[in-house]
C-alpha positions as CSV (number, residue, x, y, z in Angstrom):
1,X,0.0,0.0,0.0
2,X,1.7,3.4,-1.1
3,X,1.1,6.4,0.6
4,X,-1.8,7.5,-1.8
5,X,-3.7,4.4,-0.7
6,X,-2.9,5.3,3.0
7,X,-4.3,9.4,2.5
8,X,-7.6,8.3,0.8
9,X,-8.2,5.4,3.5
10,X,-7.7,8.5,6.3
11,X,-9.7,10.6,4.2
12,X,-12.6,8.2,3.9
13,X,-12.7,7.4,7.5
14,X,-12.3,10.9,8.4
15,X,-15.2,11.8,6.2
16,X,-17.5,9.1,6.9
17,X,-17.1,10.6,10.6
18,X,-17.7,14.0,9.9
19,X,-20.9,12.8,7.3
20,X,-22.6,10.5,10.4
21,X,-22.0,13.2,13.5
22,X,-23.6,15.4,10.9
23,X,-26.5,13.5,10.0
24,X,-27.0,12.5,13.3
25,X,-26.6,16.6,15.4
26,X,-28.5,18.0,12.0
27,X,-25.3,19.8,11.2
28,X,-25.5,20.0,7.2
29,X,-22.0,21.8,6.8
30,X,-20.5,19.0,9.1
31,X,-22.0,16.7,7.0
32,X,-21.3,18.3,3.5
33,X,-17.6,18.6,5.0
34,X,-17.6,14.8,5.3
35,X,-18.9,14.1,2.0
36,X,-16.1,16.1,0.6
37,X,-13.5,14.2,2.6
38,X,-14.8,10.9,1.3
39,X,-14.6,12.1,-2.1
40,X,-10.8,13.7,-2.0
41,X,-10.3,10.0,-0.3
42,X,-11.6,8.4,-3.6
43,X,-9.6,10.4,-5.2
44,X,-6.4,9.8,-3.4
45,X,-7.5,5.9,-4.1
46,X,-7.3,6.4,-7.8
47,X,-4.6,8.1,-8.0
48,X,-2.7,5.3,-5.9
49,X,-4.3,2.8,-8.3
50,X,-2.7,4.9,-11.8
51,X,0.7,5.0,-9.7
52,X,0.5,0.8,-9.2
53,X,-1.1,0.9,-12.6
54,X,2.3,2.3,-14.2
55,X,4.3,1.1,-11.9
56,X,2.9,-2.9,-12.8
57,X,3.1,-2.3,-16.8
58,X,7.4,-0.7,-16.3
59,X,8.2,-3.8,-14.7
């Protein structure tokens, strides 16, 4: 696991966090903040996944 894969999985467990303690206090902006962690988590995935990706078809 590179450190791509290690930000988005911190990034998706910080964002599913912030997007439950949101839903659950009614705090739309918590919970819109969450939602965008999860997604910059995805994001962090994928890019991990191009790096192995390249990294796989060099070798």
């Amino acid at each position: 696991m590179d450190k791509e894969h290690v930000k988005g999985a911190a990034d998706k467990a910080k964002g599913a966090i912030k997007d439950a303690a949101g839903r659950v206090t009614g705090d739309k902006e918590l919970q819109s903040e969450g939602k965008m962690d999860k997604a910059k988590g995805s994001a962090h995935n994928a890019a991990g996944d191009v790096k192995d990706a390249v990294k796989n078809a060099t070798k």
